[in-house]
Each structure stands twice: as C-alpha cells, then as structure tokens.
N, C-alpha and C positions, 0 to 999 in steps of 0.2 A: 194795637194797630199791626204790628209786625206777628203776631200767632194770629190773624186775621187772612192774613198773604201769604203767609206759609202755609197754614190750613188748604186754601183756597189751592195755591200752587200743588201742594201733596194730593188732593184729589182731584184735580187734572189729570197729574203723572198718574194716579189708581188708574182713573177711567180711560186714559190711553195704555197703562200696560194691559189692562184687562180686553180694550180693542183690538190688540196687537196679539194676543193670547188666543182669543176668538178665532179672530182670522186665519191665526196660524194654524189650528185645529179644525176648522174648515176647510182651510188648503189641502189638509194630511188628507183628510178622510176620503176626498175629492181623488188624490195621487191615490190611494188605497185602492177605490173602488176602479179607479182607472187603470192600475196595477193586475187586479183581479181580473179583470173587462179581457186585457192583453193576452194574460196567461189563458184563461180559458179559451180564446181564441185562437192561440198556438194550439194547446195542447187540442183542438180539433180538427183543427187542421196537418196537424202531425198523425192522429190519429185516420184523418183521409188517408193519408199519404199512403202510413201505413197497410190500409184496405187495400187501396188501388196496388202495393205492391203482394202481398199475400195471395192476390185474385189473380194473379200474372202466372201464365205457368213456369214451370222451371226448366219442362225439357220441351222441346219440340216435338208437333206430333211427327211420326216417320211418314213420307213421301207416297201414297198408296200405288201411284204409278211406278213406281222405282224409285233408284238412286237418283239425288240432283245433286246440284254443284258441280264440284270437280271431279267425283268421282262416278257422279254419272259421266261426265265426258272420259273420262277414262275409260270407262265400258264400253262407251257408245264407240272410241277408238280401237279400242281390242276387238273388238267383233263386227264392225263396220268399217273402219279404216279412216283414214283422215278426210274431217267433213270437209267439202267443198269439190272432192277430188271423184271424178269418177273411175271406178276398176274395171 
C-alpha cells in the first residue's frame, strides 16, 4: 500500500519537474529570440545613425558671395564704415 503512494507521489513530482523543465526552456528560448529581436534592431539603428552621420559634410561650403558672419561685418566696416551711419 505504501510503494503504491509513493510510486504514485514520485511520478507526480516526475511529471511536474519535467513541466516546470518545459516551461522553463520555453521561457529561455522566448528571452533568446526576443534578445536577438533587440540586438538587431539596435545594431540598425546604430547603423542609421551612423549613415545619416558619414553623409553630413564636414566642412562648410565657403560663402560664394563673400565673407559672412563676423568677418564679413568686419569688411563690410573697413571699407563702408559703420552701418547705420551715413558719411
């Protein structure tokens, strides 16, 4: 009677470690693929990035009208005189 109920209880305990074993390799493979999923979706999006920066130039083109900024108004000062002012 008692190697009856033992029997009975040890393959229980089998058939829930072996559900619990399952599941647990189910889970993995799941976080795996979902792992992979991530990465490669960084790593394309890193590789945009990278495009959009390598396509960027590095120097400015130069002004075809002349100097700008500050040192067109420096020019524009040396040889015109201070704007707003008439001579």
């Amino acid at each position: 009677m008692y190697d009856k109920g033992f029997s009975a209880i040890e393959k229980s305990h089998q058939r829930t470690v072996m559900e619990l074993r399952r599941t647990h390799r189910q889970e993995l493979d799941r976080l795996r693929q979902e792992k992979d999923q991530l990465l490669e979706e960084e790593a394309d999006a890193t590789q945009a990035g990278h495009t959009r920066w390598v396509k960027k130039p590095v120097f400015k083109k130069p002004n075809p009208v002349g100097f700008g900024g500050f040192i067109g108004f420096l020019v524009f000062w040396v040889f015109f005189g201070q704007p707003g002012k008439n001579r």
